[in-house]
N, C-alpha and C positions, 0 to 999 in steps of 0.2 A: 654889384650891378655892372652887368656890361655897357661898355659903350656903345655909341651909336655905329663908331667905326670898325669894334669887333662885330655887330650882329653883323654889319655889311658884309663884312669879309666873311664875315662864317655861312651867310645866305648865299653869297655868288660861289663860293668853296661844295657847297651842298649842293646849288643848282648844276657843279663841274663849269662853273664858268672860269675862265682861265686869266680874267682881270680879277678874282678874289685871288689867286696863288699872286701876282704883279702885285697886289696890292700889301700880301701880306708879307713877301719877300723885301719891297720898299719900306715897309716898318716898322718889321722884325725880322730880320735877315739880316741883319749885324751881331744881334744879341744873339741871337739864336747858333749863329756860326761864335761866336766866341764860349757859347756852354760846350759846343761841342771840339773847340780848341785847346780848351779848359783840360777836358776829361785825355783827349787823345796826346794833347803834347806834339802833336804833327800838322802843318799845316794842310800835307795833301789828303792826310786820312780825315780831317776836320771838312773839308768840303765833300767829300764820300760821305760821313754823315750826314751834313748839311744837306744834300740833295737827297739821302735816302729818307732821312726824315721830317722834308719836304714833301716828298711822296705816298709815306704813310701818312700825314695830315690830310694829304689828299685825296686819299681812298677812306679815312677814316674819318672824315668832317662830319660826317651823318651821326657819329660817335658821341659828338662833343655838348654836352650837357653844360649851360651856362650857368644851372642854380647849385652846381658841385663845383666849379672852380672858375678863375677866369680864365679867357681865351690865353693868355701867355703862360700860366699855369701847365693850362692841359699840353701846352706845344714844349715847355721847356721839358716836360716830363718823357715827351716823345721821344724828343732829341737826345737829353741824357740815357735813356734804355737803349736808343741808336747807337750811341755812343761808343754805351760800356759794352757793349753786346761788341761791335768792331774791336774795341782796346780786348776781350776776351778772347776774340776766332785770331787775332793778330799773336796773343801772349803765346795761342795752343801750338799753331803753324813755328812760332821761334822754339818751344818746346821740342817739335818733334823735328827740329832741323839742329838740335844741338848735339855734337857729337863727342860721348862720351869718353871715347878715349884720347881726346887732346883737352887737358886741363890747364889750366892757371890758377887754381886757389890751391892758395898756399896751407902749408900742413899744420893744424889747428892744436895738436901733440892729443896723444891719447888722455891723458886725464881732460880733458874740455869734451871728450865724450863720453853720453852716456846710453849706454849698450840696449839698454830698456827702452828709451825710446829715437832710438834709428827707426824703428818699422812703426813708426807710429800712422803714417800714412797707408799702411798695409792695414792697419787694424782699423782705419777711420774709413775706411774702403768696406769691411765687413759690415759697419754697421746700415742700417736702412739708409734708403738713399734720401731722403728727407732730413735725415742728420747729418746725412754726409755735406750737402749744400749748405745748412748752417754751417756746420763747421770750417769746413773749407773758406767760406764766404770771411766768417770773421778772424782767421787763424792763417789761413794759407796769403790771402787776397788783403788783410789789412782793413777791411771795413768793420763799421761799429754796428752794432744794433741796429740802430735807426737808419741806414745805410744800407743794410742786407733787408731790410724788412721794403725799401722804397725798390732796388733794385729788385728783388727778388718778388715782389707783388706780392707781398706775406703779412697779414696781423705783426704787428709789434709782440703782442704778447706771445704769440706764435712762434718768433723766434727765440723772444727768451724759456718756452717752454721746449722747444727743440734743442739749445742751445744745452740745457737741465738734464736732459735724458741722454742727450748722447755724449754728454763726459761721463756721466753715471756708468751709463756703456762700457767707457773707455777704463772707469776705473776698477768694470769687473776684469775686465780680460788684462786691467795693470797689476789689478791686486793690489791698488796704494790707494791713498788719499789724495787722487792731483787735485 
């Protein structure tokens, strides 16, 4: 059940009245910047979320259904897809700003490699691209299950049924049991 002070804020939010955003930034505007602290690790990219998905709450207030979650629910959720969405455009920009050929990892000796799966990302690349996001998601990125399914707006069993098929995938074109 909602409070009296969420309906508030969510009715002056709806009407675009701009004492519901004051209202809602007064008290939740601490938590809210600290999920998004959380996930980024940067003070100054945590308030770039904060204010971005201040903004989508506020273009999406008309969204916010109170008998599917409560109002800090539906906002922390906002904010963490804010979040992760910035910590991902930020990892891809460090990605393609790294240049190859000035290294510092050290030499790992040839037996700690193994030959078959160097291109494993080359082969995880062929497969559909709805596997490839599982995978990538829980293999590349470090998330769990429940994790790729909340980030990714995906069924749970979805991901574990994506997750199924595309090592299956992986172990026609490995030819092994991984």
């Amino acid at each position: 059940m909602s409070s009296l002070l969420e309906i508030n804020i969510m009715n002056l939010l709806i009407e675009k009245d701009e004492k519901g955003m004051t209202m809602l930034y007064d008290y939740y505007g601490d938590a809210l910047y600290g999920i998004a602290y959380k996930i980024t690790r940067d003070e100054e990219l945590a308030k770039d979320v904060l204010q971005e998905g201040l903004m989508k709450i506020w273009k999406k207030a008309h969204t916010y259904n109170a008998q599917k979650a409560r109002l800090f629910t539906w906002m922390y959720r906002i904010i963490r897809n804010t979040a992760i969405d910035k910590v991902r455009n930020a990892n891809i920009k460090e990605e393609q700003e790294i240049q190859l050929d000035i290294s510092n990892v050290y030499n790992i000796g040839i037996d700690a490699i193994k030959p078959e799966y160097m291109d494993i990302q080359k082969h995880i690349a062929s497969l559909d691209e709805k596997y490839q996001i599982i995978l990538e998601a829980l293999f590349f990125k470090g998330m769990t299950q429940q994790e790729a399914s909340e980030i990714l707006d995906v069924p749970l069993g979805t991901v574990k049924s994506r997750l199924k098929i595309g090592l299956r995938e992986l172990r026609k074109i490995f030819n092994t049991n991984i």
